[in-house]
N, C-alpha and C positions, 0 to 999 in steps of 0.2 A: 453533413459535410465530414470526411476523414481528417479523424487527429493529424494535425500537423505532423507528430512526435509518430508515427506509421505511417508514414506516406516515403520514406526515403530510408531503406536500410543497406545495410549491408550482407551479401551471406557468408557462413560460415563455412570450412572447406568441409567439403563432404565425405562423409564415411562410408563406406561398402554402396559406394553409388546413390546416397540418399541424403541431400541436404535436412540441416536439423533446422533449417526455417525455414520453412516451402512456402510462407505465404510471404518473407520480403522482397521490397518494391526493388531492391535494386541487388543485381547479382552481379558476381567476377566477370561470367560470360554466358554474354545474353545467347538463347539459346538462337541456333539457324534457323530455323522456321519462323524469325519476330517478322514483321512483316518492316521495321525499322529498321536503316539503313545506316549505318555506323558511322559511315562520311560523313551525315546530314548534320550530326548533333553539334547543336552551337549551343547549349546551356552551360554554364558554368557553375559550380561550386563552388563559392572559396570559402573554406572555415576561417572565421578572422578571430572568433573565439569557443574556450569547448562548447561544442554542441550548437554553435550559431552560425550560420553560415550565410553569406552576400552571394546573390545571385544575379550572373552577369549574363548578358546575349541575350538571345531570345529565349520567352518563359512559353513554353508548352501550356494549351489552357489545359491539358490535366495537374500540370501544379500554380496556376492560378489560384486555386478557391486556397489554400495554403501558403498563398506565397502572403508574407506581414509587413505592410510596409513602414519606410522608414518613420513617419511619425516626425518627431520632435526632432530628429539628426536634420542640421543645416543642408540644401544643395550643393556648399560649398565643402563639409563635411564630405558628402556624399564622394564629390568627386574627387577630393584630395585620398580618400581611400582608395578607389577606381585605379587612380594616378599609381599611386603604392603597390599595390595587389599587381600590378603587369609589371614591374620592374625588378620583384623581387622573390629569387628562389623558382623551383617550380613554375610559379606563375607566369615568369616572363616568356617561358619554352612555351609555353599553351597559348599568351600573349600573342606570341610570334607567328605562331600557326596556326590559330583561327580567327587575328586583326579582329573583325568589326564585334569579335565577344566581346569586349571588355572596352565598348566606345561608353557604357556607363552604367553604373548599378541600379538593377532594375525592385530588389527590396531584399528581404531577411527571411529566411527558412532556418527552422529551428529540427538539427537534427536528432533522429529519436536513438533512445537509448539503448537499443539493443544495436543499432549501427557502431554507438558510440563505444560500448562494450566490445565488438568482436573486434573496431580497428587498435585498442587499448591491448588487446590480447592476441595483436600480430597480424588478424586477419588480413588481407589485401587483394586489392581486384586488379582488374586487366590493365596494363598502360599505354596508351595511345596517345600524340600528342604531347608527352610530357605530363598527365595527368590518369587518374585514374576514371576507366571507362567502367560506367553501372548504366542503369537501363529501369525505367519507371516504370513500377507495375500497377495497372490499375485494372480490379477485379480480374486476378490471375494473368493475364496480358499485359506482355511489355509493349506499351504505347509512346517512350519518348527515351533517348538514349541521353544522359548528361554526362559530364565530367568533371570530378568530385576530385578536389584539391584538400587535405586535410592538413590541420594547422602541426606543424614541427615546433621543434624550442626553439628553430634558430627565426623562422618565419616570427613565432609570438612574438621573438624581442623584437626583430626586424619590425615588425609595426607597433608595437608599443613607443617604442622608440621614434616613429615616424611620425601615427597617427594617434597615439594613447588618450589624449582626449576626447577624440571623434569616436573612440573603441567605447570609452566607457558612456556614452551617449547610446551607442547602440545598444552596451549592456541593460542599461537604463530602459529604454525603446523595448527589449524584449520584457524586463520586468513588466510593463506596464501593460503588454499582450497578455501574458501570463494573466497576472490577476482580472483585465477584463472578462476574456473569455472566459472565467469561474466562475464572473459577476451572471455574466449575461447567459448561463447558463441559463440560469434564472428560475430559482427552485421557486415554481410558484407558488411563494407565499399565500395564501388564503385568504381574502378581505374578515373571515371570521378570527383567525391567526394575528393580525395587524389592528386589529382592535379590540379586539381582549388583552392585547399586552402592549406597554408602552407607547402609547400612539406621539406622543409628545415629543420624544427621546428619536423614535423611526424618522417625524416628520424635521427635528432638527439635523439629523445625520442627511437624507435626502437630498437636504436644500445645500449642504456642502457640497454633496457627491456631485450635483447639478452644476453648480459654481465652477470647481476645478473640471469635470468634462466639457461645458461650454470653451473655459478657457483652453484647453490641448487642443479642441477642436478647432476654434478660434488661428491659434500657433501654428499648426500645420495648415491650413489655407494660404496663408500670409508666411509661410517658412523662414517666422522667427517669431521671438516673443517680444512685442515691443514695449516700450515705457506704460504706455497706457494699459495695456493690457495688463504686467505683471503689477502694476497699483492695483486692480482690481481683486485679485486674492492675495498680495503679499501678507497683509493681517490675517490672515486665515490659519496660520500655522498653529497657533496656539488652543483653537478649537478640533484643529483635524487631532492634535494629539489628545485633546482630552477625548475625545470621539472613539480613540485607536486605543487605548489606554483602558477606557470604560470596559469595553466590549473583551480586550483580552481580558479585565479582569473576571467579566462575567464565563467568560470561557475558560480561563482557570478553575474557576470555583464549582463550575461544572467538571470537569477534568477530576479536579481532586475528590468531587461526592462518587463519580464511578469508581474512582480505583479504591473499592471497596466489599470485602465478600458481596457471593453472587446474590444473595437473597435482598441485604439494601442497598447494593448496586441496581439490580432489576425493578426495583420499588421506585427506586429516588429517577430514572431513567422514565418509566411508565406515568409516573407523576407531573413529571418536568416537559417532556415530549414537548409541546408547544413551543417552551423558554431557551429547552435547546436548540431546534431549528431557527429561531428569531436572533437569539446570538449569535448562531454561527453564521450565517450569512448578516449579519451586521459587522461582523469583523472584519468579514471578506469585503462588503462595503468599505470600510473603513479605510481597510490596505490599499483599495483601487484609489481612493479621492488622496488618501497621505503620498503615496507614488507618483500618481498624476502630478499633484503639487512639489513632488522635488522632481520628476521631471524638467518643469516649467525653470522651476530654479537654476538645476542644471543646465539648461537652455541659457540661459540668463547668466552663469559664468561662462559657459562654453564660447561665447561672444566676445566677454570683455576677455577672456585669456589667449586673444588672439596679439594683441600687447601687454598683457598682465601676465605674468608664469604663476603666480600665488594663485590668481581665478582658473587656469588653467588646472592646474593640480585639484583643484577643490571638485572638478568633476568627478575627479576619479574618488575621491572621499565622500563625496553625496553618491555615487553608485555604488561603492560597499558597504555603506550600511543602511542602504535602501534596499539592498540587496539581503543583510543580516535581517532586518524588519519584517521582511517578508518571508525569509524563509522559516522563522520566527511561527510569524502568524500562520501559515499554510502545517505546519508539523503542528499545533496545536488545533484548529480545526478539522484536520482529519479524522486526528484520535479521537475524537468528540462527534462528529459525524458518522465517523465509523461504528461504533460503541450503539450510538442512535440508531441508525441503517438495520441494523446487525439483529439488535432489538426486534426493531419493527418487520422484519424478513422474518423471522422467528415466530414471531406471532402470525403473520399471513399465512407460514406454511401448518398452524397446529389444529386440526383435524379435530379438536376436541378442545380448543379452546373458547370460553362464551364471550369476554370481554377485555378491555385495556381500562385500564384505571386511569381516567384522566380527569380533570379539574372541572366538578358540572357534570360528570356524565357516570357518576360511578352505578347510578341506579336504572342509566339506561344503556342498555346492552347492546343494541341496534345503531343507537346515536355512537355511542365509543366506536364499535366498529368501523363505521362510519370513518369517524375525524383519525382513525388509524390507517384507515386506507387511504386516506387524504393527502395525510404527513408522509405517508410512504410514495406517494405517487407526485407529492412536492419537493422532498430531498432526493430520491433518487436521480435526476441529471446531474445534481452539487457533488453525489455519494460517489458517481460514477465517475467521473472526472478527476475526483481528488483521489480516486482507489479505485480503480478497475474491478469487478466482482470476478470472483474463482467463475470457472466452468462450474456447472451443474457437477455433481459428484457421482459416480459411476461406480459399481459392485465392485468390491477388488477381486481379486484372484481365488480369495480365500472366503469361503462363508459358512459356517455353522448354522443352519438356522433348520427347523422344522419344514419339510417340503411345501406345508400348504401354506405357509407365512407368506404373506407380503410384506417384505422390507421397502420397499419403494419408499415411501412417508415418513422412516425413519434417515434414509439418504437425503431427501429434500432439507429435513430441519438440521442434520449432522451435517452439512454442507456448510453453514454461518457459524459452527463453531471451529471452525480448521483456520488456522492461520495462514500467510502465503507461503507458499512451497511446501507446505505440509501433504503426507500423502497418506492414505487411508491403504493401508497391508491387510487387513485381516478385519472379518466383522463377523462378533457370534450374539446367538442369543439364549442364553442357559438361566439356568436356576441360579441365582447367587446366596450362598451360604453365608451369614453374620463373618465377622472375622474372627478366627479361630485362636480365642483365645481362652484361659484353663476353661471355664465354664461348658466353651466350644467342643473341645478337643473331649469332656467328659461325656459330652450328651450329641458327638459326632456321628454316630451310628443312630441315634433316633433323629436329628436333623435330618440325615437323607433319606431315614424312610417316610416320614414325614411329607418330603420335597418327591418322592416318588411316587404318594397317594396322589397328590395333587398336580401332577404329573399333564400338563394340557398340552393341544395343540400351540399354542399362543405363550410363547417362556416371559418367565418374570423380567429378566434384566437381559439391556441392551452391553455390546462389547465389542467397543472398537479400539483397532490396536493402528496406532502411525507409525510414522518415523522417528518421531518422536515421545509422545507417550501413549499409557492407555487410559480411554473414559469408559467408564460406565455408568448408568441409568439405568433408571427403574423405568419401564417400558412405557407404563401406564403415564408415571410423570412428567415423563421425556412428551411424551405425543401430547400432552394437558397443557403443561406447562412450559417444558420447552425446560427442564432443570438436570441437569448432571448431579450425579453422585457422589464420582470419584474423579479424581484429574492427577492421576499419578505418571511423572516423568519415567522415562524408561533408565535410566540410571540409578534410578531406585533400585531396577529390577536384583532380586538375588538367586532367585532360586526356582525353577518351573518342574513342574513335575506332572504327567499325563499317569492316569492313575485309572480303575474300575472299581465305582464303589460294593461294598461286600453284602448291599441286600441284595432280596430275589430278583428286583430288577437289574443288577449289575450295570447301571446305568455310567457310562463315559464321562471323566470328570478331569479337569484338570486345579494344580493347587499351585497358586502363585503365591512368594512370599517376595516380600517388600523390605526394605530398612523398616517402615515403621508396622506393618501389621501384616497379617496371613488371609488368603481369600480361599474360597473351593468354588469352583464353578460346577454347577452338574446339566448335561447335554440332555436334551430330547432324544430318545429311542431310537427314533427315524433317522437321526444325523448320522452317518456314518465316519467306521472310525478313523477312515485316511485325513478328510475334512479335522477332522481334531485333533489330530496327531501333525499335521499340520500348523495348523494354528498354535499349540504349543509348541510346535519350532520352531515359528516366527518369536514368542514370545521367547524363547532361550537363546534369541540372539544375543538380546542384554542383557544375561546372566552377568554377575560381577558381582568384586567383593573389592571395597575401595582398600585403599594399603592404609588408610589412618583408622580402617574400622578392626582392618584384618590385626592390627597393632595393638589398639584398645582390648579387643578380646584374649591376647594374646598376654597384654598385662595382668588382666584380671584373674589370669591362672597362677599368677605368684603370688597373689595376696593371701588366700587363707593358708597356703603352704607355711610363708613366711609366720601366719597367725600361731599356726600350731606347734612349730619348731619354738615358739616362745613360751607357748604354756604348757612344752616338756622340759623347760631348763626346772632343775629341783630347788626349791626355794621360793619360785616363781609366785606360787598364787597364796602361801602361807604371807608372802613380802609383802603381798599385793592386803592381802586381808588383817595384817600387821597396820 
């Protein structure tokens, strides 16, 4: 099924004839050849908050599998929003013009965020009706024309002010879509995974989790929560939090052993493997059954505030920090999922790697593989969901490498170290020289002839240069182990310099200096020198010299001046030795 959050966008205006999102669902103007009719479209959009939006008329089944319905929001809710939404701003004009839209809201579409971005930054589409016309795309085909009403400040107050209560019910209603559909991705766990660790602790969180979805489920049948019902878990609260509570802290404690150089970072990760995927989807468990349960709650003012204003109010304060809670828990199990994933991708892609160190399995090489493919192939729908994975990584522009090299193997694994928006500029593969220091700089000229005896097809160190900094690795260890060298920002950078070293091989070499140390790289024979002359121009983009370093070296010139001007005063050091 299509992410909700890609099923409805907006496009961006286009430049030299070429939109910059060719695959969104929904443009300014649909093109002439759609085989849909502009008249026909009776869908409506109404954002009632950011990124959530109530869907009136008729739903196209290509936004069925998408469309979320109301849940825990009252039918009376329902329709006093309905009521609202056609009387006010905008909406009434569309109201007006297409009547039987808006005889009742049919559920919630949760709009995605690159729509959300371009109407944020001006963007706008066609208007017709009093509303803006977009057009549904499914699998490159516009298959259903809607009309997308986006919420204004004056619209937000205008229903805060109306319906503020029923709003944050619905806010509520999406939270608790949100973390289902994480739940149910449903990293399958492993019956070997679920009883090796905790079986106790899994089977009392379980029996919640059951509890509180019985009960929503219950509440929407019956579209309310009655007396009997909310006795049934109103005691509940005080174990969903220690449940909620647990699990963050187990997933803090994880959080805090990664953020730790790479070497017991990669250890305490390969070690834990198990403990982390069991936490992190127990926390995500945890967040679905504590939501559900202030749902329910919420439900349960949202009623009596229909003559109480204190119960009324109180929705909206159980939506915002049901709302902090979760976003809470989702930004902590990412980075921990992430970290995990990232790991285990790493490993699947190393070509020379024999085994994963896991708990039981360190002396069988076969079996770890094994339970590593496993984990990878049980977090991955969780990993995917909570982080979309980069595209595969593609050659840049720029490459230094030995013609008969296959770099392929090296892109697969550099692929999971790139952050998002990160971009790979330049990729070599040279000799790398120790860093050039006295010792270096003394025995510089027998380094390189050295590094030119032993001069192979196949270069010691890996060199990739981003947008933001440069890595390097040792080739061997990079493809083994999957370890970096060096992780130096490009504001570091000071100084590049494209160079030909002075043995018989005159071999192409370029010499980067840094704030903190000096590198030489020396090129294979074969590479040619545009390729490298290049590449050192990428790296002299970040040339610089910061103004507090440029100051410091700048003080450092008055000090021994200052020294010696004082051990020419006459008397001085006779004073001194007096």
């Amino acid at each position: 099924m299509q992410d909700p959050s890609d099923s409805m966008e907006t496009a961006e205006p286009e430049e030299n004839g070429h939109s910059n999102n060719a695959d969104s669902p929904v443009v300014d103007d649909p093109a002439p050849t759609s085989d849909v009719d502009s008249t026909t479209a009776s869908t409506v959009l109404a954002e009632v908050l950011p990124g959530v939006a109530v869907v009136l008329g008729k739903v196209p089944a290509e936004l069925k599998p998408d469309l979320l319905d109301f849940g825990l929001v009252s039918a009376a809710d329902r329709t006093e929003i309905s009521a609202v939404l056609a009387s006010i701003g905008n909406t009434a004009t569309v109201a007006g013009n297409l009547g039987n839209a808006f005889a009742g809201a049919q559920g919630l579409y949760r709009i995605g965020n690159t729509a959300q971005a371009v109407l944020k930054a001006g963007g706008t589409l066609a208007v017709k009706d009093g509303a803006n016309l977009g057009a549904v795309f499914l699998n490159g085909k516009i298959v259903h024309q809607a009309r997308f009403i986006p919420v204004t400040a004056v619209s937000a107050a205008q229903l805060a002010a109306s319906v503020g209560p029923a709003l944050a019910m619905i806010a509520l209603q999406m939270q608790l879509s949100e973390i289902s559909g994480l739940v149910r991705t449903n990293i399958a766990l492993t019956s070997q995974v679920l009883t090796v660790i905790r079986n106790e602790q899994w089977s009392e969180l379980t029996g919640l989790v059951a509890t509180v979805d019985r009960a929503v489920d219950q509440a929407r049948e019956v579209g309310s929560v009655p007396t009997s019902l909310w006795d049934s878990v109103a005691g509940s609260e005080a174990s969903l939090r220690k449940q909620l509570d647990l699990y963050r802290l187990n997933v803090r404690g994880h959080v805090g052993q990664i953020d730790q150089p790479d070497t017991r970072r990669r250890e305490y990760l390969q070690t834990n493997a198990e403990a982390l995927l069991f936490d992190a989807y127990a926390l995500l468990s945890s967040v679905k059954a504590w939501t559900g349960y202030q749902a329910l709650r919420a439900a349960r003012a949202r009623a009596a505030g229909r003559e109480d204003a204190d119960e009324a109010r109180l929705v909206d304060v159980i939506a915002r920090d049901t709302r902090t809670e979760l976003d809470s828990a989702l930004a902590e199990t990412t980075g921990l999922v992430d970290a995990l994933t990232r790991e285990l991708r790493i490993i699947a892609e190393l070509p020379g790697r024999d085994t994963l160190q896991l708990p039981g399995k360190r002396k069988d090489s076969k079996a770890a593989r094994q339970t590593s493919a496993r984990l990878l192939e049980a977090i991955q729908p969780l990993a995917d969901a909570l982080h979309p994975p980069a595209p595969p990584l593609e050659a840049p522009g720029i490459v230094c490498a030995p013609k008969s090299m296959d770099f392929e193997p090296h892109l697969r694994i550099l692929r999971w170290f790139l952050e998002d928006g990160e971009t790979l500029r330049a990729l070599g593969f040279p000799d790398q020289l120790d860093a050039l220091g006295p010792m270096s700089a003394i025995l510089g000229g027998a380094k390189e002839k050295l590094a030119a005896a032993r001069d192979k097809a196949v270069a010691k160190t890996l060199l990739a240069v981003t947008d933001r900094r440069i890595i390097t690795a040792r080739t061997n260890a990079f493809l083994e182990q999957g370890e970096i060298r060096q992780d130096i920002p490009i504001d570091r950078v000071r100084y590049v310099r494209a160079a030909t070293t002075q043995d018989k091989g005159a071999r192409l070499a370029i010499d980067l200096i840094t704030r903190d140390e000096n590198t030489r790289w020396l090129f294979h024979a074969d590479i040619d020198t545009p390729h490298v002359d290049a590449l050192a121009a990428v790296l002299a983009e970040s040339m610089t010299i910061p103004d507090i370093e440029r100051d410091e070296l700048q003080r450092r010139r008055c000090i021994p001046i200052e020294a010696d001007k004082e051990s020419d005063i006459p008397g001085a050091r006779s004073g001194s030795e007096a």
